[in-house]
C-alpha positions in Angstrom: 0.0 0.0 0.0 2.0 3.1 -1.1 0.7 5.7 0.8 -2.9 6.6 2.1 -5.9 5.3 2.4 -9.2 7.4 3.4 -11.7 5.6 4.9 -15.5 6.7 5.1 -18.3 5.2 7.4 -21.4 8.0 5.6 -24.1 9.2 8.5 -26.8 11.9 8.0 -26.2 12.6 11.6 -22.6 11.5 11.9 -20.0 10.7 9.5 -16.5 8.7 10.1 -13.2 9.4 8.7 -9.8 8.0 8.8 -6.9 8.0 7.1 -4.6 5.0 7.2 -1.3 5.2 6.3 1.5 2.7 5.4 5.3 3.5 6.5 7.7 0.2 6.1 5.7 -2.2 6.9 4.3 -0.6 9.9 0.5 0.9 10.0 -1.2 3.8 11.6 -4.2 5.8 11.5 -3.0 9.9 10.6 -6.5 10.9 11.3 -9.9 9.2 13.0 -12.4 10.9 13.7 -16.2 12.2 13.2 -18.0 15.1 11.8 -21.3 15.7 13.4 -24.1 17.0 12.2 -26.9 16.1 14.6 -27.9 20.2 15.5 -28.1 20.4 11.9 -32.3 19.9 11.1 -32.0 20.6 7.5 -30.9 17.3 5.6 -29.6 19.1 2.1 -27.5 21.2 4.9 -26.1 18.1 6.2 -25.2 17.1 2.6 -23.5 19.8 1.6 -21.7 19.7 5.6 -20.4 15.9 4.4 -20.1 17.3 0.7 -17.4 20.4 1.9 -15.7 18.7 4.7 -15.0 15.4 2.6 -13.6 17.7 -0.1 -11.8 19.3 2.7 -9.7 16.1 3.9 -9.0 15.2 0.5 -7.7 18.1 -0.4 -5.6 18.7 2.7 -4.3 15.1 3.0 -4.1 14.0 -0.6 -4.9 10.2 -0.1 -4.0 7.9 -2.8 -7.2 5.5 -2.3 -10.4 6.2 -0.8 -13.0 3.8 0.5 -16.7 4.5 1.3 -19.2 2.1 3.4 -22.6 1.2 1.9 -25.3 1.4 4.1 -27.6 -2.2 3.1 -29.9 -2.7 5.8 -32.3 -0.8 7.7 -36.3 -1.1 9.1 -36.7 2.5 7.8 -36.8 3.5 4.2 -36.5 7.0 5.0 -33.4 6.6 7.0 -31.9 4.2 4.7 -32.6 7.0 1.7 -31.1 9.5 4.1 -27.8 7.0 4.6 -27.5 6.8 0.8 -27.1 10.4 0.3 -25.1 11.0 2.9 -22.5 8.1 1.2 -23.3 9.8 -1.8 -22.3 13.4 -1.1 -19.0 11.7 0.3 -18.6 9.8 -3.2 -19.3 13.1 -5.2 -16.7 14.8 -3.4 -14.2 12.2 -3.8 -14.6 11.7 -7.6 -14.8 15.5 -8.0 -11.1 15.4 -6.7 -10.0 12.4 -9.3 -8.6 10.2 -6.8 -10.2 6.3 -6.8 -12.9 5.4 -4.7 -14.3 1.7 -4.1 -16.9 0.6 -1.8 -17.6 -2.0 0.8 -20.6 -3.9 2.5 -20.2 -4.0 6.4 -19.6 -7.7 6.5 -16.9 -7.2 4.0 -15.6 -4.6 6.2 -16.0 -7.0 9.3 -14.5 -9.9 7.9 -11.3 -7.9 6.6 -10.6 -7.1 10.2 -12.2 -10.2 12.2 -12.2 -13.3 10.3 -16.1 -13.0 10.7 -18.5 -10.8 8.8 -20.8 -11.3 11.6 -18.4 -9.7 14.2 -19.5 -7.4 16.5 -18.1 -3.3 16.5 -16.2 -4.3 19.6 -14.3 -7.0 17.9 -13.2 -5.0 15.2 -12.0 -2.4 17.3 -10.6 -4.8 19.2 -8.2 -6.4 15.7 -7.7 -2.6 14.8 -5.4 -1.8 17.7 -3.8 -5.0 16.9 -3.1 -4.7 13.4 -2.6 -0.4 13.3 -0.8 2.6 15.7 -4.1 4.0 16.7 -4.1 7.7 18.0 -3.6 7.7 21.7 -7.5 9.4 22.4 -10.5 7.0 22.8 -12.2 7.0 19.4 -15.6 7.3 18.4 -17.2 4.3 16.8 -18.0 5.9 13.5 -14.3 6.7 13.4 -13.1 3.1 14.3 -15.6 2.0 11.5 -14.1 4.8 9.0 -10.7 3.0 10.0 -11.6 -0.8 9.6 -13.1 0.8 5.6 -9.8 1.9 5.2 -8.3 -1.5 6.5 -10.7 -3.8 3.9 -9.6 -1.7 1.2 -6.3 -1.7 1.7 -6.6 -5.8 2.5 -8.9 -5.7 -0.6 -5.8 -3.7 -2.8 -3.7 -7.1 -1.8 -0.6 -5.0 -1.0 -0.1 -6.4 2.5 3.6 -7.6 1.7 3.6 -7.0 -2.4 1.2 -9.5 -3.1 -2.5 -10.2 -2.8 -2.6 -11.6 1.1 -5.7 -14.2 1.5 -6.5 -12.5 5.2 -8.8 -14.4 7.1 -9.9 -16.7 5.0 -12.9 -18.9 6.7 -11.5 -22.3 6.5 -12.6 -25.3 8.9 -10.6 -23.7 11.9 -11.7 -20.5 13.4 -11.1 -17.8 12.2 -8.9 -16.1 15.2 -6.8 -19.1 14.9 -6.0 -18.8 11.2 -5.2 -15.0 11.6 -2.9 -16.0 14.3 -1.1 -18.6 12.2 -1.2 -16.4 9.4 0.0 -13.5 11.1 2.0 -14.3 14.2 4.2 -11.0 14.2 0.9 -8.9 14.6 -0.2 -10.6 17.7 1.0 -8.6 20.5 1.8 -10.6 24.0 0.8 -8.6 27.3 
């Protein structure tokens, strides 16, 4: 992974970010954080708040790749309609800027990190530390999610080690196991 990597977890009422970033082999999150809009009543405001402060990061910290998460589930149409735009107004502002943009289902996103697309936010925040040089601030969970995008992408990219890296793959052992095996210098002893 040459470079960085802006990840995106879209909210109407709160929107993730991170940038991952690859030195020597070693990973860290740059940035993780949220921008809220919850005093915000006016939807269209809100888009055009994710719309100018997307554009914002991109321009600042020039990322190489940028992933978004799609919202795919949801009892309320209206709020799933609102969760589209908001990833939408985060797309637009990506592509405006020319620089690539893929995106990922949340049990893609999960089972990049975990093993398990099934895994709960705790897990994958749990892997995160694990695998990257978080900031030293308790994050948000829109911001750890904005992070783990970032992760599947760059996982998804296969430039862990200059070659496309099976991670996790959910064989007949569990999964936790196989990442272990797979990946004993990343497991940190306490």
């Amino acid at each position: 992974m040459a470079g960085k990597i802006l990840g995106i977890d879209p909210g109407s009422r709160t929107t993730g970010y991170a940038i991952l970033v690859e030195e020597q082999g070693k990973y860290s999150a740059q940035i993780c954080d949220v921008f809220r809009m919850d005093k915000m009543e006016d939807h269209n405001e809100r888009l055009q708040f994710i719309f100018d402060k997307v554009t914002e990061l991109v321009k600042q910290h020039k990322p190489d790749q940028c992933a978004v998460e799609t919202p795919v589930y949801g009892v309320d149409p209206l709020a799933m309609l609102k969760l589209g735009r908001a990833q939408a107004a985060a797309i637009l502002a990506i592509t405006n800027l020319d620089v690539p943009v893929a995106e990922y289902y949340p049990k893609a996103v999960k089972k990049a990190i975990t093993g398990n697309g099934n895994a709960s936010k705790k897990q994958v925040a749990f892997m995160l530390d694990k695998l990257i040089k978080l900031p030293e601030k308790k994050l948000k969970d829109d911001a750890t999610d904005a992070l783990a995008v970032a992760w599947c992408h760059h996982t998804q990219m296969g430039n862990a080690h200059g070659h496309k890296k099976q991670m996790h793959q959910n064989n007949r052992k569990s999964s936790w196991a196989a990442f272990v095996q797979d990946n004993p210098e990343r497991v940190k002893n306490n």
